[in-house]
Structures are given as C-alpha cells and as structure tokens.
C-alpha positions in Angstrom: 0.0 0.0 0.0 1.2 3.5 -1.0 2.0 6.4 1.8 0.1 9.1 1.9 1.8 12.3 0.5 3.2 14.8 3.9 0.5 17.9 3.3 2.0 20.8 4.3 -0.2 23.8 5.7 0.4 27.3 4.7 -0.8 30.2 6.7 -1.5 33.7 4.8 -1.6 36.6 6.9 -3.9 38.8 5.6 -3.3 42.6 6.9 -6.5 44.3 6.6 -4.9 47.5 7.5 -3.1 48.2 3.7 -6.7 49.1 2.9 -8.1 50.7 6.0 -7.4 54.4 6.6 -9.0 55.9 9.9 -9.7 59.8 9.5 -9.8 62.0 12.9 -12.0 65.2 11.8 -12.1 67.8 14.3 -15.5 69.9 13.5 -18.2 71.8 15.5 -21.0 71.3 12.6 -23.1 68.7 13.1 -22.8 65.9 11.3 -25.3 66.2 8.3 -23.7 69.5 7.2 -19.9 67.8 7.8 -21.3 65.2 5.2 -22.6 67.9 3.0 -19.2 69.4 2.6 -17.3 66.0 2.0 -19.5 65.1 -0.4 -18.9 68.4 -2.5 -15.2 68.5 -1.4 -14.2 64.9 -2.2 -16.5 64.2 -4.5 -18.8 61.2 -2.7 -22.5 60.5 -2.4 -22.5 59.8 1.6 -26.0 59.0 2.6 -27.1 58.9 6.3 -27.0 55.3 6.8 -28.1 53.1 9.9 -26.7 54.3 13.2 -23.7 52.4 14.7 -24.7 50.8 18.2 -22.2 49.3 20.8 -22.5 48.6 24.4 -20.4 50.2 27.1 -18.7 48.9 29.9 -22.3 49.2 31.9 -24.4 47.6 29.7 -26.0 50.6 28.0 -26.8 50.7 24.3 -24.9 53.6 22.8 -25.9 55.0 19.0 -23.5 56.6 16.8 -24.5 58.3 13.6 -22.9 56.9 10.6 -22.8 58.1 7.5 -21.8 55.8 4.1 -21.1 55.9 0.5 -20.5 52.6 -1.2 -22.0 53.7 -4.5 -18.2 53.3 -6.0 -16.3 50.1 -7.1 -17.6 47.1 -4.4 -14.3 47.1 -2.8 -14.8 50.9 -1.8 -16.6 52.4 1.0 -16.4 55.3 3.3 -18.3 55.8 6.4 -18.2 59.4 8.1 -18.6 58.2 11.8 -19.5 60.2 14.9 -17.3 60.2 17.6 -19.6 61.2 20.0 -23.1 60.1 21.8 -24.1 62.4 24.1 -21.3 62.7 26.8 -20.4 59.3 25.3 -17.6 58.1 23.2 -17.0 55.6 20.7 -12.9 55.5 20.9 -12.4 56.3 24.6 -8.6 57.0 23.5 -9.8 59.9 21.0 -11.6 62.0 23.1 -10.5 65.2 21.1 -12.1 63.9 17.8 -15.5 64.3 16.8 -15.7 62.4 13.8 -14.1 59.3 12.2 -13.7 58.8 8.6 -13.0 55.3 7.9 -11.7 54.6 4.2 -11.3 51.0 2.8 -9.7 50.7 -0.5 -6.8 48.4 -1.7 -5.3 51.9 -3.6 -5.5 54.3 -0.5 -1.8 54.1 -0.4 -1.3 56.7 -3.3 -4.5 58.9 -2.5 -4.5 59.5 1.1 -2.6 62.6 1.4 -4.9 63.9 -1.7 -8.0 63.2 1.1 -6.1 65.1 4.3 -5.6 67.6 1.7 -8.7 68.2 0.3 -10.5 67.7 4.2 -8.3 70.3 5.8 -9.3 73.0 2.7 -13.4 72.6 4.1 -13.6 75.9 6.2 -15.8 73.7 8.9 -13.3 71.6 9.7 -10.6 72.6 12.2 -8.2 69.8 12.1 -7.4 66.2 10.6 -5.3 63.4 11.9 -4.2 60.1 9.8 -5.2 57.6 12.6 -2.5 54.5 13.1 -4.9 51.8 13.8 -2.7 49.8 15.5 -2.0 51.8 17.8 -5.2 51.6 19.2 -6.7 48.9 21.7 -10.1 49.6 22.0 -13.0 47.1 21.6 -15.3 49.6 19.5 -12.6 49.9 17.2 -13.5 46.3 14.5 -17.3 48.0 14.7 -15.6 51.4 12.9 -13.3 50.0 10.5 -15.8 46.7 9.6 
C-alpha cells in the first residue's frame, strides 16, 4: 500500500490594515452638514445610513450616527462616523475627535494625502489626523473600521 503524500499547511496573513485608513475630523458642525461638505469636497454621495450601536462597559446601548457611501467600485466604501453620543464616546482614546472617517480601499496608499488635503481646505473643519490603527486597543474599534 502507497503512503500518503506529507500535506503541508500554509498560513496567509492577511493585513487588513493596507486598505483601512482611519480619518480623525475635528469639527463643531453637526454631522449632516460635515457630510454635506465631503460630499462636494471629495467628491462622494454619503448617505445617512443606519446608526452604529455598541454597548459600554455598563451595559447601555450607545448609537453613533454613521454616514456611508458605497456607490463606488464594491471594494470601496467610506463611512463618516461620529465620535460622540451624548457625553459618550466611541474610541475612549480619541476624546479630542469628533468624527471618524473610515476609508477602505486596496489603492488608498497613493491617494490618502490627496483626502487630508482636500479635508483640511473645508472651512468647517478645524483639524485632521491620519489615525494608526494599530495603535489603538479599543473594543469599539472592529465596529468602525468593519
């Protein structure tokens, strides 16, 4: 009787982070009119989508407004994500931000400082930060970049 052939197993690692970017928008508009302005400044269609809703450490459902455009190529989206929920927060770390723009798209490399750019031209918006995701530990933080 023939031996069986040794199979070998390969493991991929798959960094999901090459094509996540994680915007910090400092902004006292609310967020209707902040989407309004990124949608004529960069060009998107972001549509008030449904809310984002997490827990916190005592059990309370928290909402977050969310705001989408996936009307590109399948493998883009952006979501413009409050940071905020009353005296709430969605990335305890990033107290100082009031929105997150999450961007997923295998080419962000080449167009990401075009996007800081073009964000820190709107007159509402007071400041922008390239967030490192992995320099953040927080459990809310898979429900933003999803």
């Amino acid at each position: 009787m023939k031996s069986l052939p040794k199979v070998t197993r390969l493991q991929l690692k798959v960094d999901q982070d090459d094509e996540h970017i994680l915007l910090g928008i400092v902004s006292p508009e609310p967020d209707y009119k902040l989407s309004l302005s990124l949608n004529r400044r960069l060009k998107l269609s972001l549509k008030n989508s449904s809310p984002l809703k997490v827990s916190d450490d005592k059990g309370n459902d928290l909402t977050f407004s969310r705001f989408s455009d996936t009307s590109g190529a399948p493998d883009i989206s952006f979501n413009l994500i409050s940071n905020r929920s009353g005296n709430n927060f969605l990335l305890k770390k990033l107290k100082n931000i009031d929105y997150l723009l999450s961007v997923r798209d295998p080419d962000i490399a080449g167009k990401i400082n075009n996007i800081t750019a073009s964000l820190r031209e709107i007159d509402s918006v007071t400041a922008v930060f390239n967030i490192d995701i992995s320099s953040i530990k927080d459990k809310n933080l898979q429900d933003v970049i999803q």
